[in-house]
N, C-alpha and C positions, 0 to 999 in steps of 0.2 A: 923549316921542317914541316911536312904535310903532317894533316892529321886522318886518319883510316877509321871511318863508321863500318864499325859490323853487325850488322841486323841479328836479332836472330829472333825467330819466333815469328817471323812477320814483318811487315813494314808498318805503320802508325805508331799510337799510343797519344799520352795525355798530355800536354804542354802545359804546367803551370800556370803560367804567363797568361793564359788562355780563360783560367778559370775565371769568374768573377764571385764567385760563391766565397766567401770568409768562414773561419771557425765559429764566428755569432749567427750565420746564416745554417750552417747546419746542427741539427737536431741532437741536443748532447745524449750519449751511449750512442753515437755513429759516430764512422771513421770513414773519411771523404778527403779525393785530392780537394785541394781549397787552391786559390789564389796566394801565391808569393812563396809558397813554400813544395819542396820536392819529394816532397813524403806525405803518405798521407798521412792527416791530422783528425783529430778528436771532434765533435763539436761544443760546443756551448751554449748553445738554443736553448730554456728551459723547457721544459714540457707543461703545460700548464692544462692540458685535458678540458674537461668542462666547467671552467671558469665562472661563478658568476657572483655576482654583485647587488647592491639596492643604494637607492640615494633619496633623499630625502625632498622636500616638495622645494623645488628650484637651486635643488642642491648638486653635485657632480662626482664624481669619481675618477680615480685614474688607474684605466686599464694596463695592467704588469706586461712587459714586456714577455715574448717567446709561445710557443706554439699551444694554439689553441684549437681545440675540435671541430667548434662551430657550432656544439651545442649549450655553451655557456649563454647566460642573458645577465641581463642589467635590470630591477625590477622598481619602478619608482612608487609613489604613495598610492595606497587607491581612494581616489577621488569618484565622490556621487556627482553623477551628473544633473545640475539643477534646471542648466536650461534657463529659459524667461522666467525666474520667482517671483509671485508674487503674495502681499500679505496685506493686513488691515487693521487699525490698533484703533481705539477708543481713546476718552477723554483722558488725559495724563497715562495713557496705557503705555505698552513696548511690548516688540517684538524680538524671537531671539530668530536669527538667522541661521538658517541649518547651514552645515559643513559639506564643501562642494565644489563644485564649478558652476559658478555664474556664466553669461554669458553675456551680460551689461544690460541685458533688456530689461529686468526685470525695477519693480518697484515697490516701496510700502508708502499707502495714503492712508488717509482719514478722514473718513464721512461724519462729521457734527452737524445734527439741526443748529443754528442759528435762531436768535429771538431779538428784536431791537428793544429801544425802550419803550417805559410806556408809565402811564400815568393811573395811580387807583385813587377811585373816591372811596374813603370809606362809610360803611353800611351796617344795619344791625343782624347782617349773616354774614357767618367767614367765607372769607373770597381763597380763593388759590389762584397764584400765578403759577403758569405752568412752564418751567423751568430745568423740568427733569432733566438728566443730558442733553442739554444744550449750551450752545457758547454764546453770553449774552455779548449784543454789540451794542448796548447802551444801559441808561441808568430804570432802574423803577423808584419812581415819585408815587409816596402814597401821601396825598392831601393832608392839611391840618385839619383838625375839629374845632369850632369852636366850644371850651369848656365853659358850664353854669357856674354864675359869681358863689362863691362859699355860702353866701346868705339861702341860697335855693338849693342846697345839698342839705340829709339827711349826718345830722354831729355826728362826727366821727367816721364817714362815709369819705374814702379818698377814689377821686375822679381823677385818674393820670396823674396826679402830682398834688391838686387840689385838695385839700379836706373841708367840707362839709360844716357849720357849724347853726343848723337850720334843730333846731330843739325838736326832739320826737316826744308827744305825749299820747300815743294810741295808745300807752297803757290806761291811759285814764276812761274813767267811764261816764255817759253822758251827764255832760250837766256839772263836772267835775271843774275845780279850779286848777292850774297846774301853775306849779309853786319853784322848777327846779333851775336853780341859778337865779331866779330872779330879783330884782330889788322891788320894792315896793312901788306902786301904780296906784291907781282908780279903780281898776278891777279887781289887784286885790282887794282895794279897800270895801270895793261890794260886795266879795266874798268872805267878809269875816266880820266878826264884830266884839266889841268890848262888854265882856260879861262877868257880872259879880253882883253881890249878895250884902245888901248895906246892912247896919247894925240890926234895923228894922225887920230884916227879913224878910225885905222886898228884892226883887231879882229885876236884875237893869241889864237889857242888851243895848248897848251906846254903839252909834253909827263911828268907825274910827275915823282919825280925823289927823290926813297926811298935812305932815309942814316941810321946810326945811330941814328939819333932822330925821326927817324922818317917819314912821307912826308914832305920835303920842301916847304915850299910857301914862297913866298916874295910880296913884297906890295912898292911901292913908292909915298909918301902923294907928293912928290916934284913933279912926273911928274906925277901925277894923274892919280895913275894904282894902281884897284884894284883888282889883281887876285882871281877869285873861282876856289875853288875845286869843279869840277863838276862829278859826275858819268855821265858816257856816255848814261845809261838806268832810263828808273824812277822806284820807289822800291815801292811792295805793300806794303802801311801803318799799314792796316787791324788788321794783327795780334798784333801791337807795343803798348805802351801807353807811350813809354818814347825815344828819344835819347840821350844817352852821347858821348861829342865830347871833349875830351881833347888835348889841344892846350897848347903850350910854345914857350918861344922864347928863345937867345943864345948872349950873349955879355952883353955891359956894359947898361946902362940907356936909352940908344937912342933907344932902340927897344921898350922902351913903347908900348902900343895899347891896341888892345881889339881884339876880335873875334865873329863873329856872324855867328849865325846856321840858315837857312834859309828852309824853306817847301814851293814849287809852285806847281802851278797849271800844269797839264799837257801839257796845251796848250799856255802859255807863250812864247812868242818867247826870244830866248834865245840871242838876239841883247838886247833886255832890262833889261837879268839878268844880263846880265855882265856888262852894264851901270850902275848899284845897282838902277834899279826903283822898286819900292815897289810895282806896279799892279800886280797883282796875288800870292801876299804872302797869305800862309793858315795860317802858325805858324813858330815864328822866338824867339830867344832870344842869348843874348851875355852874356859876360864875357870879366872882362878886365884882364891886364898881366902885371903888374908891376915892377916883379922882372925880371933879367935873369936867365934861367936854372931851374925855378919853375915851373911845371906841375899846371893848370889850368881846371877843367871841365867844359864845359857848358851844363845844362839838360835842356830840351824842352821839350814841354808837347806837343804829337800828338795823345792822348787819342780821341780826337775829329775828327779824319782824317778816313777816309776809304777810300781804293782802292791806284790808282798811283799817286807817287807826284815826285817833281823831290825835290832832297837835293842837298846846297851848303854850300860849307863855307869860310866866307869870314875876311883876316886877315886887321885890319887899322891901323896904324903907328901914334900915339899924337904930338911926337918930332918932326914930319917934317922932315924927316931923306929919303934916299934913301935908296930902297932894305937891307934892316933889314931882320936877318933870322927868320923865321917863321917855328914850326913845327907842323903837326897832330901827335899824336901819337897813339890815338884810337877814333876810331868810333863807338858805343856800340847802337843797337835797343834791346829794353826792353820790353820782355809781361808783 
């Protein structure tokens, strides 16, 4: 059985078949013949208008499917343009890099003076190595000195390490004997002499007279003689705060006694020291001597003295005995 087309309205129209447009390809709220289907259909296209978006520095996004205006955009970080940067740091310094786009060429260096080494002699003016900001590229050698033996240094004077033990007496005044530390010598022995007052009431300066132990003195309780050791000069006190005078005697028992250290007054007449009158004593103190052949010190305290005094020292016999030996063996002033 045939089949009978009846036009009406015209000849054409729209052959599905024909369309290639789908219901994703048209723009949803429109209705369009589409592809496969004989009626028209709805679309489904979003409408996405002016679209736009940002991403981050080498980051991406993904653009939504459906219809877009064409005035949407995509906006990524903004980046300063740096171009060839470059910069300059100092010794141990840094530098912070600005935020940007490089372009590779750029660079950070560092200009240092350089100094090599070098050798200093030293001299009795300050030198300067000149070192400021600079990178040393070797060593600085400052020379040794040779130091003066202890003996040619001023006591108690320290030379780099060294101390001094060369005795200063510029306090003393011309002509003066100087007494401090010392043991006994020839010089003292010129500078002093042995004075006293015999029963008679004659006055005897005796040259003293160094041995083996010592200065000799002697003493007689029985004829009532009691010889000082006198220095011939008076000694400035100033500098001292102490004397030690060590004294012994030599034999059996009968040399008993004591010993006293005696500080006068400048102007004392010296008929009354050797009589043992006590006016114009400043500071005195003894020690006694018991054994034979026993070294004995006596300390005096002249902390309170200043300027010229005159020193004695005087030996006394307990036994009652005749000239008993008697020794100094040192005489020691103390800062």
């Amino acid at each position: 059985m045939g089949k009978v087309m009846i036009a009406l309205g015209g000849a054409g129209g729209i052959d599905p078949d024909e369309c290639t447009a789908g219901r994703a390809q048209v723009l949803s709220g429109y209705t369009a013949g589409v592809h496969g289907e004989d009626d028209p259909a709805p679309g489904s296209m979003p409408e996405r208008g002016t679209w736009n978006g940002s991403v981050g520095m080498n980051g991406s996004i993904t653009v939504p499917a459906g219809h877009h205006s064409g005035s949407g955009k995509i906006t990524g970080p903004t980046v300063t343009q740096r171009g060839a940067w470059n910069s300059r740091i100092g010794i141990n310094g840094r530098a912070t890099i600005p935020e940007g786009y490089h372009n590779g060429q750029g660079y950070v260096d560092q200009a240092i003076a350089t100094q090599g080494g070098q050798t200093i002699n030293p001299s009795a003016s300050q030198q300067t190595v000149s070192t400021s900001g600079k990178y040393m590229t070797g060593n600085i050698i400052v020379n040794a000195i040779s130091l003066p033996n202890a003996s040619d240094l001023r006591e108690g004077v320290n030379w780099y390490g060294r101390v001094g033990t060369l005795k200063d007496y510029s306090y003393l005044a011309a002509g003066q004997t100087s007494f401090n530390g010392a043991s006994f010598s020839g010089v003292l022995g010129e500078g002093a002499e042995i004075c006293y007052m015999d029963p008679y009431n004659n006055f005897h300066r005796d040259v003293p007279e160094i041995t083996g132990n010592g200065l000799r003195m002697y003493t007689s309780t029985a004829t009532n003689a009691y010889p000082h050791f006198c220095p011939k000069k008076s000694i400035n006190m100033t500098p001292f705060k102490q004397i030690k005078v060590t004294g012994m005697y030599t034999g059996n028992s009968n040399g008993r006694g004591s010993f006293r250290v005696e500080l006068w007054k400048t102007d004392v007449d010296k008929d009354l020291l050797v009589r043992n009158q006590a006016m114009g004593w400043l500071s005195y103190n003894s020690a006694s001597l018991s054994s034979g052949g026993v070294e004995v010190t006596c300390t005096t305290d002249i902390s309170g003295i200043s300027g010229q005094a005159y020193l004695t020292v005087m030996f006394s016999n307990s036994a009652y005995k005749e000239w008993p030996n008697y020794f100094i063996k040192r005489i020691e002033f103390l800062t």
